[in-house]
N, C-alpha and C positions, 0 to 999 in steps of 0.2 A: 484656328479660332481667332477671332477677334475679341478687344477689349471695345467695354461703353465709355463714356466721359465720364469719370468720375462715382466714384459712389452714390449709390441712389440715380444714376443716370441711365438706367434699364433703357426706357426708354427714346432714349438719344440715338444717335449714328455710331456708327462703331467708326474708332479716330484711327489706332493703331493695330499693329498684330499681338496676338496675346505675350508673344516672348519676349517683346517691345516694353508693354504694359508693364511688365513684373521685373525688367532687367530697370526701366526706369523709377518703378516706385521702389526700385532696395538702393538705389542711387541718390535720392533724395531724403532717401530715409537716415543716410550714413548719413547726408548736408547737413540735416536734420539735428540729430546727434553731437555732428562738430562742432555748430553754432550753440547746440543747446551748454557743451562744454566750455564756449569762448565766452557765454553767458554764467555762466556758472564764476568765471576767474576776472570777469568785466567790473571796472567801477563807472562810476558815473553816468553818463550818458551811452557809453558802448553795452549797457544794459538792456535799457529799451532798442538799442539799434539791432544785437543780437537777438532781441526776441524777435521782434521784425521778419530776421529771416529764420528764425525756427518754425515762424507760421508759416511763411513763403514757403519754404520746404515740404511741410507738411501736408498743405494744400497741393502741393505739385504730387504729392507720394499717392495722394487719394486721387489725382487727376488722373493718375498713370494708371493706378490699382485696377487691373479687370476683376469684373466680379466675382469670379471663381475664388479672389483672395481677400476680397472685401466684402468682410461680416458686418460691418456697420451701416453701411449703404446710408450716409448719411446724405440728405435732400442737395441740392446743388442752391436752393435759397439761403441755405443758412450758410454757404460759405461765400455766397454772393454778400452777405449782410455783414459777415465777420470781416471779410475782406475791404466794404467797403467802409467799414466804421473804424480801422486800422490806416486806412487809407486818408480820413481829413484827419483821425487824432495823429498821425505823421507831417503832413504838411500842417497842422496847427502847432504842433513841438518845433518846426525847423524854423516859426514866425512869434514864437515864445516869447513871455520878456526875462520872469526873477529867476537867475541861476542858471536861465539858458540861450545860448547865442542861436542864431538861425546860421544856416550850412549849408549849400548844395549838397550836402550827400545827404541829407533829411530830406530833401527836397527830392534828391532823384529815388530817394527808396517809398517814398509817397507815391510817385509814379507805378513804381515795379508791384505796392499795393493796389494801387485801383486796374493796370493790367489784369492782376489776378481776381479783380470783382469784375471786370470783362469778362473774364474766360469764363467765367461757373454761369454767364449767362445762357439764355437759351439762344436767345437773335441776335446776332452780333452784324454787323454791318460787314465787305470782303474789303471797305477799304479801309475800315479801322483795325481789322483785322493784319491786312498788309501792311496796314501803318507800325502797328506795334511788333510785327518781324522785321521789320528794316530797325526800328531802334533798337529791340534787343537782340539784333545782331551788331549791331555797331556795338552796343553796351558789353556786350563778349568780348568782341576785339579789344576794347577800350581795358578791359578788365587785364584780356592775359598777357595785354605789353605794360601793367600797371599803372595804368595811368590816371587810376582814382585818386591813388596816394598823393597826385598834388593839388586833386581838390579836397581833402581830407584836413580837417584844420585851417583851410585858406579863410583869407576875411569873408565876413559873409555879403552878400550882396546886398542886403537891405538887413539893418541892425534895428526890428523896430523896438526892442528897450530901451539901445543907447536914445532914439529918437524921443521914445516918449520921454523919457530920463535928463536931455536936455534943457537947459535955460534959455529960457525966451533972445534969443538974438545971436545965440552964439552956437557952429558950426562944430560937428565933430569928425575928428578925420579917422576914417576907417582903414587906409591904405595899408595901414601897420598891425595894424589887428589880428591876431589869428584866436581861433575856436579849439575847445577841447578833440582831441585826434579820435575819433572813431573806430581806425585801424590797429592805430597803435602800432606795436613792431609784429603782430602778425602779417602774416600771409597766406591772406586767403583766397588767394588769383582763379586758385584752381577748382572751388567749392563756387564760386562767382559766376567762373565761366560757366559750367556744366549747367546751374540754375537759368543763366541767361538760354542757354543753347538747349535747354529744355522749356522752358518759357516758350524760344519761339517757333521751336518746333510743331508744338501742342497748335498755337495760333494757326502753321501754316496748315497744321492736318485738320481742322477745322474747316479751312474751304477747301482743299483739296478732294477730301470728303463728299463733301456736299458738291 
C-alpha cells in the first residue's frame, strides 16, 4: 500500500510506501516531542526558536502520515497558510529591533519554514523542487558535523536596531558583537539531521513521483 501527501491529501499522488509513511511520522513525532521538551526548559529567544521546530516537526509527521492513520485529514491549505505566515513572522524576528538581535540561524530557519509552505503546495516547480533538496541536503551535512553552532550567537549580519538606534554621523562596529545562543549547550545534531533528510526526501519523492 501506498501513503497520499499529507493529510486531507486523498487526492494527491501517492509519495511513499505505506511502511515509509508510518516509520516517518512516529520519527518526527519523537522530534516533535523533544523540541516540544527543549521548549518547555528554553528562555528567551530559544522559545520561539523551539517552537519553530515543533511545528516543522509536526507538519512533517502529517506529511508522512498515510491515511489509514490520520483521522484528522486536515486540508494541505491550512498548513500552506500556517507555514507560510511562520515563515515571514521568522525572518521578521531575525530583522527585529527592541530586545531582539537579527541572526542567521532566524534567518535559516525562516527558510526551512517557507520550504515546508512549498511542500503542502499543490504545483510545485521540479526545479524548485531540486533546489530545496540540494540545500537541505547540504543543511544535513552541515548539521551532523555541527557546524551551526558557529553560526549560533555569531554577530549578525545586518543589526537593524543598532542601526535605527544610531546617532546621526556616527558608525557602529558589529565585528565584536554576538547574539543570545539558540542552541545553548544542547545537541541536537541528530533531531536536525533526520528533519533535514526527511524534508528532502519528501521534496525528492515529489517529482520522482510524478
Amino acid at each position: 500500500m501506498t501513503m497520499r501527501m499529507g493529510g486531507g491529501g486523498a487526492g494527491m499522488p501517492a509519495l511513499v510506501p505505506e511502511w515509509l509513511g508510518i516509520a516517518g511520522a512516529a520519527i518526527f513525532v519523537v522530534i516533535a516531542v523533544s523540541h516540544l521538551r527543549h521548549l518547555a526548559m528554553a528562555v528567551g529567544q530559544q522559545r520561539p526558536w523551539h517552537a519553530c521546530h515543533v511545528l516543522l516537526a509536526i507538519g512533517m509527521a502529517f506529511m508522512y502520515a498515510p491515511t489509514a492513520i490520520d483521522p484528522l485529514s486536515v486540508p494541505a491549505r491550512f498548513w500552506e497558510i500556517v507555514f507560510a505566515v511562520a515563515c515571514v513572522l521568522a525572518a521578521l524576528w531575525s530583522m527585529s529591533g527592541v530586545q531582539r538581535t537579527p541572526t542567521l540561524m532566524w534567518l535559516l530557519t525562516a527558510v526551512d519554514l517557507g520550504a515546508m509552505a512549498v511542500m503542502w503546495m499543490t504545483n510545485v516547480s521540479a526545479s524548485l523542487c531540486w533546489a530545496l533538496v540540494s540545500y537541505l541536503s547540504v543543511q544535513a551535512s552541515l548539521w551532523a558535523v555541527d557546524a551551526y553552532r558557529r553560526a549560533d550567537g555569531a554577530a549578525p549580519v545586518i543589526n537593524f536596531s543598532a542601526l535605527s538606534a544610531a546617532p546621526a554621523g556616527v558608525s557602529l562596529s558589529l565585528a565584536s558583537a554576538r547574539v543570545e545562543s539558540l542552541l545553548g549547550d544542547l545537541d541536537i545534531s541528530v533531531s536536525m539531521v533526520l528533519m533535514s533528510v526527511g524534508m528532502a526526501w519528501m521534496f525528492a519523492a515529489m517529482q520522482l513521483v510524478a
